[in-house]
N, C-alpha and C positions, 0 to 999 in steps of 0.2 A: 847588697848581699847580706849584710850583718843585721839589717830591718827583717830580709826573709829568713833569714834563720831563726832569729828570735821569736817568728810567727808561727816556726815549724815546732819551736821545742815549746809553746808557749800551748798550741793543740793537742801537742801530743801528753801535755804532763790533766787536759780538761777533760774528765770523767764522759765516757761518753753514754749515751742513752740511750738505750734498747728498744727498738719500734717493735713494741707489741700493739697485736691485729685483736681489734673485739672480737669476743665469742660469741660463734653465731648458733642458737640455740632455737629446736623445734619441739613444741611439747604436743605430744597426741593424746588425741582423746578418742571414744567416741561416745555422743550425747544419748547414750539410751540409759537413761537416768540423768542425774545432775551432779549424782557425784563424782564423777572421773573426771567433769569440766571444770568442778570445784579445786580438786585438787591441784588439777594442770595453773588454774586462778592461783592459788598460793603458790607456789614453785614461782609463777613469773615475778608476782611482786616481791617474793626473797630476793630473786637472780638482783634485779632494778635494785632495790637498797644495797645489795653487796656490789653493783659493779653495775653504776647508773649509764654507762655507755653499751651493755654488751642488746646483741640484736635479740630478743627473744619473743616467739612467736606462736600463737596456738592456731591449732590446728584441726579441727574436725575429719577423721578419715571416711565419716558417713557423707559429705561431702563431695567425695570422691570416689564412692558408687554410682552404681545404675540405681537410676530413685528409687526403682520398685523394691530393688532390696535392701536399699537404704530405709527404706518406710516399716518393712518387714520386720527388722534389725529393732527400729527406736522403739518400735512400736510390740515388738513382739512381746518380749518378757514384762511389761507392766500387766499387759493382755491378761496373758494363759496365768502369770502369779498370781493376778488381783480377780479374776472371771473363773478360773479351773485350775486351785492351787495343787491338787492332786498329780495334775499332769504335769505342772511342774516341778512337782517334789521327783515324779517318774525320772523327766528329763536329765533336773539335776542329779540326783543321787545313782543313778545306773550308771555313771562314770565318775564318780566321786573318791573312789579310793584313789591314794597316790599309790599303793604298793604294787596295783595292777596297771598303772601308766604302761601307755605304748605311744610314741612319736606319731604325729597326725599321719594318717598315709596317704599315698599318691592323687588320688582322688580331691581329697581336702586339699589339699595344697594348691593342686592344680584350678580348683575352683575360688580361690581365694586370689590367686596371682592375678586370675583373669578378673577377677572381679575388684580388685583393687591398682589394675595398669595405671590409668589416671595418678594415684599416687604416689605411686614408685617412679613416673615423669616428673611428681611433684619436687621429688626430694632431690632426683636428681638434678635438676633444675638448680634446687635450693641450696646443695651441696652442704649441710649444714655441721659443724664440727662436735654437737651434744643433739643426741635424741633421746628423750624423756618420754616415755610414755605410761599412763596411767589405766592403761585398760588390754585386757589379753592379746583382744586381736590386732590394733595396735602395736602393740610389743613384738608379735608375729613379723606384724610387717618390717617392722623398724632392725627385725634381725636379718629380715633375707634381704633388707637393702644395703644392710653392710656388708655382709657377704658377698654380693654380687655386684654392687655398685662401688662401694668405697669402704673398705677395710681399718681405714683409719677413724672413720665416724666411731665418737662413743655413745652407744647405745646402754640406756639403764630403762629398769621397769621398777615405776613404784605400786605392788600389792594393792587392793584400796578394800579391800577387804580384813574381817580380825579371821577366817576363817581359810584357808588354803584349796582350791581346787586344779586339778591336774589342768586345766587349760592355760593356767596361766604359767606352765612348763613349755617357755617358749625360745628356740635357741639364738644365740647370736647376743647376748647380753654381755655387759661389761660390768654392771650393778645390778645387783635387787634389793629393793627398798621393803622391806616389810613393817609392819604392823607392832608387833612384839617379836620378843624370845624363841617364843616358841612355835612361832609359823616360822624364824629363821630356822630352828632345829627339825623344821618337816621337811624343809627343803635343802636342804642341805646336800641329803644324800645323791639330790637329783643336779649337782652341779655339773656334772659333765653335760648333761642335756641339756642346761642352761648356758654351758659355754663359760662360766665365771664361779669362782666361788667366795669372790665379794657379794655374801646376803647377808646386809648389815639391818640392823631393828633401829627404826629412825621413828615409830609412830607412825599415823595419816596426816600428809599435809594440811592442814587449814587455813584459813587465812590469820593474818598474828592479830586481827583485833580482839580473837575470842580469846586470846592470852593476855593481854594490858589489863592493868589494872582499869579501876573506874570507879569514878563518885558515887558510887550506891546510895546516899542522899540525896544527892542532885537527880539520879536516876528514878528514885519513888517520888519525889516533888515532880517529875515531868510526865511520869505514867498514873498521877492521882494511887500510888501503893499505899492503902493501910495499914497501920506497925500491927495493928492488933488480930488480922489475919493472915492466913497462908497461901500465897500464891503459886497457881499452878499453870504452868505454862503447856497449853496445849498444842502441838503441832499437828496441823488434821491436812496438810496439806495431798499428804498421802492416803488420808483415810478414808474420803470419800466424803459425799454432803448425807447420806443415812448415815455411817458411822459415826461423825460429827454428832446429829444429832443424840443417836442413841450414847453417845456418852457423854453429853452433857446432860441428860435427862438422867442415867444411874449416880450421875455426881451429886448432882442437887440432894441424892438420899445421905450423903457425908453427915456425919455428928461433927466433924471439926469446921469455923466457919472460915468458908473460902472468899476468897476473888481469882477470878481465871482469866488468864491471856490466851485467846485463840489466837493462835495464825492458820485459816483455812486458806487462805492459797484463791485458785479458782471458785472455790465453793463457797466466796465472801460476797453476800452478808447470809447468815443462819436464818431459820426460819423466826416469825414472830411469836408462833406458839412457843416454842422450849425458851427463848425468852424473859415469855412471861410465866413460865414455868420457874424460872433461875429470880425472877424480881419478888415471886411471891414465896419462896424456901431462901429471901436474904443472901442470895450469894451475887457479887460485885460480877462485872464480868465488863469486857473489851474484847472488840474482835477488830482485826486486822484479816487484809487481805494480803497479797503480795509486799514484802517489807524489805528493806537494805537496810535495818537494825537488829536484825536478829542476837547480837551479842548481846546490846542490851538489853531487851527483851530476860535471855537468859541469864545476865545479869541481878537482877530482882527478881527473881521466881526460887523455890524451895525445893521443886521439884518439878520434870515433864513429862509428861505423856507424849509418846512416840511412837515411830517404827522402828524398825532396828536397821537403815540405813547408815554405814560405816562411818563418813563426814559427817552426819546430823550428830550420832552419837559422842563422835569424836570432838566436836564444837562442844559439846553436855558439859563433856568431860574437862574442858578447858576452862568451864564458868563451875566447876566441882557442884555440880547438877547431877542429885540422884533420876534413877530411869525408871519409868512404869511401862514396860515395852508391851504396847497392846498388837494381838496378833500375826508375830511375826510372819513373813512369806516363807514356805518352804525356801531351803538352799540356802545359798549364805546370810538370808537375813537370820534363822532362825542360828546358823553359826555363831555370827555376832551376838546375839541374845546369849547363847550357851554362855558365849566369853565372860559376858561382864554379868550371869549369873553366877558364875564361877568366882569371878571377880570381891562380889560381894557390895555392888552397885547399882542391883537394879531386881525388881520383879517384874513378873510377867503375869499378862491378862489374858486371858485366853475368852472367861466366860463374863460378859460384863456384868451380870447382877452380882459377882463377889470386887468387882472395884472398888469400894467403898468400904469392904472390909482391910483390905489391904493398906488405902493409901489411910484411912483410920488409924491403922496400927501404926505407919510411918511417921506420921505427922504428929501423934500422941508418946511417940516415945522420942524426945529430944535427943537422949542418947544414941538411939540407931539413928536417927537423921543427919545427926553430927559423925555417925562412924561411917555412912555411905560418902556425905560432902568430904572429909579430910581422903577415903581412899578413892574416890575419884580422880579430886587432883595429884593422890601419889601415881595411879597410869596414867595419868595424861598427857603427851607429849606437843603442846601447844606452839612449841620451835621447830617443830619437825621439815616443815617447809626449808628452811635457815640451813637447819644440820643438812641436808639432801643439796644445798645450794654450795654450800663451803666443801662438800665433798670433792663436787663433778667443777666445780670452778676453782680447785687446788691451792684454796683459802684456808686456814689455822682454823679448827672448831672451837 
């Protein structure tokens, strides 16, 4: 008797241990473009370093369409932006104002539920205790599953845009992650609609390599970089294989001497004329096709030519990478553009026989080059993924 008591009081005085359940986490996307997938990519690998056990899982909701309008979907908006930017500046901009928002109606919704059953079986299935989603309709979804399936799921949307459009007024949220300031101050007013008026400015997710430091000597010993020129990192992946061309042929007219980084993407390798258009005007050049080094890449370059896609921009901005943003797409690209001209980070190309005047002036005055690199990386927010992880996983910032 005096053994069991001693066992009892000997239990009772041993701290006991809390059986916490990992958090099971779905991040949505959907792939029409690359950057919602991007972003959904950095979220995971924060979640994994803050909380190596918890389940988290990406999710395509095109996927879980009917193909045809899933193909319509990825396939649309590169379409009609990049073939008939007109009609897409129509599309966007005729519902553009937030002060005229009106809640989707009967119609929309009703086409939307039906057309995304499949996932609403998903979730339910997957019953999952955080939903992250990175892209409007997404976010749609991710509200009327809480409301209707499970009330207790937290559901957050992160913005992935620097520009705000009424679609992404979508209810049933617990979080909105925005961009900056000042898309938190457009939205604001619209919390009721939102269901939350947690719209906190965390920046765009990225992944944290474009944050880390890096050997920028070891980095031009492995990319052959010359100290004595200016390297410009060209991203054409969006541009097209004519537009590639045509701007590495107005480059070659530069007074400052270059070496270029393309990354064309699908359009790798460029033609042999511009070439040897580029060996005989002295300028260095490398092209890549598809790369998993893009950091470094932006690493050792002084400046890039771009689009004005939100993540690409936002990666820039993390390597304090000034912008030469050639032709942005009507609608939020041409938003973004606006931003970080505002900003005081980037010009804009619109007519390429003046490219050369421009990036001339950039390049020739040390001074502005160095006032665009230091305010880059004062907006950049390269932990953003981290901050949005420690939020929703009720970790110390």
């Amino acid at each position: 008797m005096a053994e069991d008591r001693e066992r009892i009081e000997t239990s009772e005085k041993t701290p006991k241990v809390a059986e916490t359940r990992q958090p099971k986490v779905l991040l949505l996307y959907a792939s029409a473009g690359a950057g919602h997938r991007s972003a959904c990519s950095a979220i995971q690998q924060a979640m994994h370093e803050l909380y190596p056990g918890a389940y988290v899982k990406m999710v395509d909701i095109l996927d879980y369409m009917p193909k045809f309008i899933a193909y319509l979907y990825s396939r649309g908006y590169l379409f009609v932006a990049s073939r008939y930017p007109m009609l897409w500046y129509f599309i966007y901009e005729s519902g553009s104002d937030l002060a005229k928002f009106r809640p989707s109606g009967f119609w929309h919704r009703l086409f939307w539920k039906s057309a995304l059953g499949p996932l609403f079986n998903f979730l339910r299935y997957e019953r999952p205790d955080h939903i992250i989603s990175t892209h409007f309709l997404s976010s749609w979804a991710a509200g009327n599953y809480k409301w209707k399936y499970d009330i207790n799921c937290k559901v957050s949307m992160v913005v992935t845009d620097y520009g705000v459009h009424p679609v992404w007024i979508t209810p049933g949220q617990d979080y909105v992650f925005v961009a900056t300031e000042q898309l938190g101050a457009e939205l604001t007013p619209f919390s009721r609609f939102l269901s939350t008026d947690k719209i906190i400015p965390t920046g765009i997710p990225i992944h944290p390599s474009f944050g880390r430091k890096k050997d920028i000597g070891l980095l031009r010993e492995k990319f052959k970089i010359e100290p004595d020129r200016h390297t410009i990192l060209i991203l054409g992946g969006m541009f097209g294989s004519k537009n590639i061309k045509d701007i590495l042929y107005w480059l070659s007219e530069c007074r400052a001497r270059l070496q270029l980084i393309i990354v064309a993407g699908q359009h790798y390798p460029i033609g042999e004329s511009i070439k040897d258009r580029l060996i005989e005007r002295d300028i260095r050049y490398q092209v890549f096709g598809y790369i998993d080094f893009m950091d470094e890449l932006m690493a050792v370059a002084d400046l890039v030519i771009t689009k004005a896609g939100a993540l690409t921009i936002s990666e820039c901005l993390a390597r304090g990478l000034p912008l030469v943003i050639f032709r942005p797409y009507p609608g939020q690209e041409v938003r973004n553009c606006d931003y970080f001209l505002e900003q005081g980070v980037a010009v804009r190309i619109d007519q390429l026989s003046g490219i050369c005047f421009k990036i001339d002036k950039i390049l020739g005055d040390p001074d502005q080059l160095r006032a665009m690199k230091e305010r880059a990386l004062q907006i950049a927010q390269p932990d953003s993924a981290l901050k949005i992880s420690r939020i929703l996983l009720d970790l110390p910032c």
